[in-house]
C-alpha positions in Angstrom: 12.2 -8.7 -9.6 10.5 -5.4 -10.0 11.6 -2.2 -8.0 10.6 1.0 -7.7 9.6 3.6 -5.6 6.8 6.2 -4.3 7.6 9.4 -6.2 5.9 13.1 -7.3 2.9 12.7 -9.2 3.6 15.0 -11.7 5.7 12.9 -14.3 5.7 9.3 -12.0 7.3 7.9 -15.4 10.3 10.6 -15.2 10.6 9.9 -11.4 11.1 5.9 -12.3 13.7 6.5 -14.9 16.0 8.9 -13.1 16.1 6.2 -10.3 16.4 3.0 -12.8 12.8 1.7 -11.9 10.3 -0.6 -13.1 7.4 0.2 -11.1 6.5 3.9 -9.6 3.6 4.4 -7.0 1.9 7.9 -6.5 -0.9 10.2 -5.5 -3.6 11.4 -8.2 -4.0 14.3 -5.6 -3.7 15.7 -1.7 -3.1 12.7 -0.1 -4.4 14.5 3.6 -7.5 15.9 1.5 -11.1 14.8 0.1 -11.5 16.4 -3.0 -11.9 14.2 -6.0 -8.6 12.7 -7.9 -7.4 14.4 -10.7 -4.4 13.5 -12.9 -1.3 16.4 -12.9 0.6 14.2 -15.7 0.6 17.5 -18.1 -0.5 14.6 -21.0 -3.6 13.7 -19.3 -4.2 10.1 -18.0 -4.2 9.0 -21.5 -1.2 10.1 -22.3 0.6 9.0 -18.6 -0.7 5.5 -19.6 1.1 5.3 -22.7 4.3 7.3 -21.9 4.4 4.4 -18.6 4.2 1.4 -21.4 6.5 3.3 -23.5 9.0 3.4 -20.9 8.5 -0.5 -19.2 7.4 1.1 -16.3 4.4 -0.3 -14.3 2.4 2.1 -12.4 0.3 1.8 -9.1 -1.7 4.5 -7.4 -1.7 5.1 -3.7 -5.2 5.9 -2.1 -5.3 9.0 0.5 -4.6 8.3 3.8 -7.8 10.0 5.0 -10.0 7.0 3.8 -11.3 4.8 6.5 -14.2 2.1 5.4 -14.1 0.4 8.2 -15.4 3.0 10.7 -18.6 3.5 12.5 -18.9 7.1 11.3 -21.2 7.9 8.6 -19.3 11.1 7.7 -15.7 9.3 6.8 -16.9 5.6 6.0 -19.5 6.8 3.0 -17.2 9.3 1.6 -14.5 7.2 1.9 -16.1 4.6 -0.2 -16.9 7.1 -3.0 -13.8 8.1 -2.7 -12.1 5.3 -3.0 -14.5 4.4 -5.8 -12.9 7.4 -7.9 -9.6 6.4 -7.4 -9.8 3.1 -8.3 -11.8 4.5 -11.7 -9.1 6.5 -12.7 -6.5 4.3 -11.7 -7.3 2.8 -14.7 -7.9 4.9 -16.6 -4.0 5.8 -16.3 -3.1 1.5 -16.8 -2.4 1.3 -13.4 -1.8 -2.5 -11.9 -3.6 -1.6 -8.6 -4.7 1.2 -6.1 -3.3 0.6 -2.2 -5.9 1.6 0.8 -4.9 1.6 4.0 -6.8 -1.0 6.3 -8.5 1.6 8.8 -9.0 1.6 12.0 -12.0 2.1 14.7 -12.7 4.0 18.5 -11.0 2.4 21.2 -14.6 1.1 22.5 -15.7 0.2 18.8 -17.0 -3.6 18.1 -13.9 -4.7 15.5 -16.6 -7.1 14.0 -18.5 -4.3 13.1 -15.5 -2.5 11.5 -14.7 -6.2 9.3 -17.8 -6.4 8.2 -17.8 -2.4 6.8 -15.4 -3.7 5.0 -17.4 -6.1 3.7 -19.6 -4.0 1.9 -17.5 -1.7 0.9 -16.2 -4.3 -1.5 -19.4 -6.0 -2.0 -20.3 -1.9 -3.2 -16.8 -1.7 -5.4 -16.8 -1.5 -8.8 -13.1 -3.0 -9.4 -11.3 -2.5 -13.0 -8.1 -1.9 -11.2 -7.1 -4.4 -8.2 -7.8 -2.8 -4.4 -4.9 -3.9 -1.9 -4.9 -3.7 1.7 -2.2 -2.8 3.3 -1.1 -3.2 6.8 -1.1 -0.1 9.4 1.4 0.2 12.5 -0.6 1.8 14.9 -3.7 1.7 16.9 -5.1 -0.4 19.2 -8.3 -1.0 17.0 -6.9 -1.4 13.8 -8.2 -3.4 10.6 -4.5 -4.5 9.9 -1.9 -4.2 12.5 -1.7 -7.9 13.7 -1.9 -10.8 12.0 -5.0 -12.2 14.0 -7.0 -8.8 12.7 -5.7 -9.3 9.0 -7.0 -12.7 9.5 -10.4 -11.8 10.6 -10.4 -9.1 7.9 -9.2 -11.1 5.5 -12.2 -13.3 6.0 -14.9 -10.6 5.4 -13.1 -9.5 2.4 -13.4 -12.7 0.8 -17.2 -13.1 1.9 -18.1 -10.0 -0.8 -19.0 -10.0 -3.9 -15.8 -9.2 -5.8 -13.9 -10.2 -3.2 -11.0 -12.4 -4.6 -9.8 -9.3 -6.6 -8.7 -7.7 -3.8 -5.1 -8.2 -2.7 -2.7 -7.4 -0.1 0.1 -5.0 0.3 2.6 -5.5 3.2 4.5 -2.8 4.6 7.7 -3.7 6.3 8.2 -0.5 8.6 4.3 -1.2 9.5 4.9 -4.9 10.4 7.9 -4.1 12.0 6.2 -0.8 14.3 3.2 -3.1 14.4 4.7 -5.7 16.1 5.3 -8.5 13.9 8.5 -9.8 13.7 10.1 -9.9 9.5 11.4 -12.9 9.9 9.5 -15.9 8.9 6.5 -12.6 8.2 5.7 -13.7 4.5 4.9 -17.4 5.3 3.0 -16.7 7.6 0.6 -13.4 5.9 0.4 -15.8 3.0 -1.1 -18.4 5.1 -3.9 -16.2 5.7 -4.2 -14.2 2.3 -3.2 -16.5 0.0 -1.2 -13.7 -1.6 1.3 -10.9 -1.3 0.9 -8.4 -4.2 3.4 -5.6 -3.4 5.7 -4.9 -1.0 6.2 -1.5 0.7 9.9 -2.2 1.4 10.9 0.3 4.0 13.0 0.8 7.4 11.7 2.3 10.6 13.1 4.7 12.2 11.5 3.2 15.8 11.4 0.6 17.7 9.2 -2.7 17.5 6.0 -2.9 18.3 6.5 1.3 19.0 3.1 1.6 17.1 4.9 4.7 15.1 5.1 5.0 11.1 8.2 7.0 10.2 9.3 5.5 7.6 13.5 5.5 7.3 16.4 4.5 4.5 17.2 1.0 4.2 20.0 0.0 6.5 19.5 3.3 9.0 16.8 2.0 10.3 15.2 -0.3 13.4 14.2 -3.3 10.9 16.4 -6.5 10.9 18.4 -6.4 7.5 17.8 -9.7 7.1 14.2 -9.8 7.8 14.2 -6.9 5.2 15.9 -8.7 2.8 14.2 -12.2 3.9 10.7 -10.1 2.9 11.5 -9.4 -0.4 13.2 -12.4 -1.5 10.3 -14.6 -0.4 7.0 -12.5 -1.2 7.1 -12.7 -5.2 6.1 -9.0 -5.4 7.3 -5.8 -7.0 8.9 -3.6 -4.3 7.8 -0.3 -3.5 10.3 2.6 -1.8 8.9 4.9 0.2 11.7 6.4 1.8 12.7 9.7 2.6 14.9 11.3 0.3 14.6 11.8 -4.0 16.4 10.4 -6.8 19.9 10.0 -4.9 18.5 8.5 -1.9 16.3 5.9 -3.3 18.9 4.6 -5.9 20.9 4.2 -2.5 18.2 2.5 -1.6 17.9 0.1 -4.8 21.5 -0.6 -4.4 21.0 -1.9 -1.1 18.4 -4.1 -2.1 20.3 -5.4 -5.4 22.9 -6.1 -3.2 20.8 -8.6 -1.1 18.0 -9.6 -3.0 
């Protein structure tokens, strides 16, 4: 079983060994910002792609959290797409196994249809040589990804796109938890409707469920069940992903804890 964590984007490869992992997720840039990705491995993405396979370490990139296809405005939904476009390009370019977007959201008056079907052409518009993967959000009351039922429904127009059984899913365990959907019993029931679980963002909450909140905590200090934790990752077939607080120390904490269970 493959673990890792998110980590600085300056020498991901470094990051993965000085925790003892085999998969490292990071940012190719400001993840609050709009400019174009660039890559800040001083070897260029050629030479990150080869320093990764000499090491055994699988890399995937994680999309800013400012994109939003799904929503009705012009200004954020078409940038977003190019946006996303460039990441996915030089994703792999760097041999990465996938890039992870965030499911969006719309107004609180907004027609969710409308939103699923944005979506839609944004992957009917995607040029995919790297995997896309959803990933489920915790908050908002018109999200693309928060309950199962949306996921469901957006799962649907994904499909109904040209391109669109490249795209997988990436399930967040703080979100699912803060979203309101209980661990326990959670990867049955997402792979009913996807089909597939490619990554798992394996990480504590430091709220309550259902609070709506992402703040993301260590394993075992947080609000999640342990066992629906643990349940998660020994059920979903997936690499897993860190992406709590802390550095080096804390996540190999972290790892422990899930050795220890998984």
């Amino acid at each position: 079983m493959l673990m890792g964590a998110h980590v600085e984007q300056t020498d991901p490869v470094a990051e993965a060994v000085a925790r003892g992992a085999d998969v490292a997720q990071f940012f190719l840039g400001d993840p609050q910002g709009w400019k174009a990705p660039m890559v800040s491995y001083a070897g260029g993405a050629d030479g990150l792609k080869q320093a990764a396979a000499d090491a055994g370490v699988t890399l995937y990139v994680h999309a800013p959290y400012v994109l939003n296809v799904a929503t009705f405005n012009n200004r954020i939904r078409i940038p977003s797409r190019k946006l996303l476009q460039q990441h996915v390009n030089l994703a792999a370019e760097v041999g990465a196994a996938g890039v992870i977007v965030h499911g969006g959201h719309l107004g609180a008056k907004d027609d969710p249809e409308k939103g699923f079907d944005n979506w839609r052409k944004a992957i009917d518009g995607l040029e995919m040589p790297v995997p896309v993967l959803i990933e489920n959000t915790a908050g908002g009351s018109n999200a693309m990804a928060r309950h199962l039922e949306r996921i469901e429904r957006l799962w649907a127009a994904v499909l109904s796109a040209e391109g669109g059984d490249q795209v997988g899913f990436c399930l967040d365990t703080c979100h699912a938890h803060a979203g309101g959907n209980e661990l326990l019993g959670l990867v049955g029931r997402v792979q009913e409707i996807t089909g597939r679980i490619d990554l798992v963002h394996i990480n504590d909450s430091r709220d309550d469920f259902d609070s709506g909140a992402d703040r993301h905590a260590n394993l075992g200090s947080g609000n999640c069940d342990p066992e629906g934790l643990a349940e998660v990752c020994r059920q979903a077939g997936a690499p897993l992903m860190l992406e709590t607080p802390g550095g080096v120390d804390e996540h190999r904490a972290d790892l422990d804890w899930l050795r220890e269970r998984v």
